[in-house]
C-alpha positions as CSV (number, residue, x, y, z in Angstrom):
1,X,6.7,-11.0,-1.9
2,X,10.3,-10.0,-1.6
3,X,11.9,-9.7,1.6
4,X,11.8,-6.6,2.8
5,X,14.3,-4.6,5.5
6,X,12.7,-3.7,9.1
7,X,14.5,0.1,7.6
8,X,12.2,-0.4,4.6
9,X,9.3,-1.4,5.8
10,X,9.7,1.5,8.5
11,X,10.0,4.0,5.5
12,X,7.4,2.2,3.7
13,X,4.8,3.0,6.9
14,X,6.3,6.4,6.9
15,X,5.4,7.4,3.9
16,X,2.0,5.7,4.0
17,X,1.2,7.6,7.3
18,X,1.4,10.4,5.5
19,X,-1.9,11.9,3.6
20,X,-1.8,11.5,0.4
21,X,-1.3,14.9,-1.5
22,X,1.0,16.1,1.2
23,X,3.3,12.9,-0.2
24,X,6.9,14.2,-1.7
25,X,8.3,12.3,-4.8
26,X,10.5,10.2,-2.3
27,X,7.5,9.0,-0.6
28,X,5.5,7.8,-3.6
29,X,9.2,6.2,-5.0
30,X,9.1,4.2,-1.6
31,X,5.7,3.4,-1.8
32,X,5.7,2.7,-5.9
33,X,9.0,0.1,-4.9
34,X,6.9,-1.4,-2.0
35,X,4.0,-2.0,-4.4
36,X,6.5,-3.8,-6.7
37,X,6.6,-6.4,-4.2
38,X,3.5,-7.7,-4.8
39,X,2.0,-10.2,-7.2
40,X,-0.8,-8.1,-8.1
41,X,0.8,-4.9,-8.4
42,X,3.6,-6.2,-10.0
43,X,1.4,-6.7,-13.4
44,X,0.0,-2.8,-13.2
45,X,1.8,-0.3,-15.9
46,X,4.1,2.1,-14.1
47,X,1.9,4.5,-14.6
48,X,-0.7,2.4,-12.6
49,X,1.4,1.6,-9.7
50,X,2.1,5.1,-9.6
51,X,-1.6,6.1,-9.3
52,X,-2.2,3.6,-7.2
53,X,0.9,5.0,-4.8
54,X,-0.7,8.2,-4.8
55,X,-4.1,6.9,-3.4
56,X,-2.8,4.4,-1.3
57,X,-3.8,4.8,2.4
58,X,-2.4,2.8,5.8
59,X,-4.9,1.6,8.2
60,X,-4.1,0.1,11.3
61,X,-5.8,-2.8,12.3
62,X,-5.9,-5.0,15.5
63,X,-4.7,-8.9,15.5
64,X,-7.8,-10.4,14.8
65,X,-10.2,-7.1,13.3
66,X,-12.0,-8.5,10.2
67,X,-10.5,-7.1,7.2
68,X,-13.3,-7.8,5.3
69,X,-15.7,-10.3,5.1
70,X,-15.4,-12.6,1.9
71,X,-18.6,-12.0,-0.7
72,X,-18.8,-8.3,0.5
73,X,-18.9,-5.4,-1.2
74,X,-16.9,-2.8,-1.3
75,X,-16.3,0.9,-2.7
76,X,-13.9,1.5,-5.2
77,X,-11.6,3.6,-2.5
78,X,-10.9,0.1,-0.6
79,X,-11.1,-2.8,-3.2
80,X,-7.6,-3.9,-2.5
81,X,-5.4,-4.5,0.8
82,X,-2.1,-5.6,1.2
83,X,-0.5,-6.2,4.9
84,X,2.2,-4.4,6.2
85,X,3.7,-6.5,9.6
């Protein structure tokens, strides 16, 4: 992943705080360039990582709280994390 700005990452957590459909074009632009930063999403279309900017959702987790558990299933709405320090 890139290395990212404490400034970025704090408008990156902004903008995922945020519920989805109440997201402005800004927000999704921060969150579509955050997304870019990773391996995964990096091979999505635009159009993809778009989608996938409008749907993503933060969720704070405790040092330590299991994530998920490897082998588990899970629903479409979850199937992919990426952590935000």
């Amino acid at each position: 992943m890139k290395s990212t700005t404490p400034n970025s990452m704090a408008r990156v957590r902004t903008a995922a705080r945020r519920e989805p459909r109440l997201r402005s074009e800004i927000d999704l632009k921060t969150l579509t360039t955050y997304l870019h930063s990773n391996a995964f999403a990096r091979q999505l279309t635009p159009l993809q990582q778009s989608e996938f900017a409008r749907r993503l959702r933060l969720v704070s987790m405790k040092p330590g709280e299991l994530i998920i558990r490897e082998g588990s299933r899970v629903d479409d709405s979850s199937g992919f994390y990426t952590v935000l320090r």
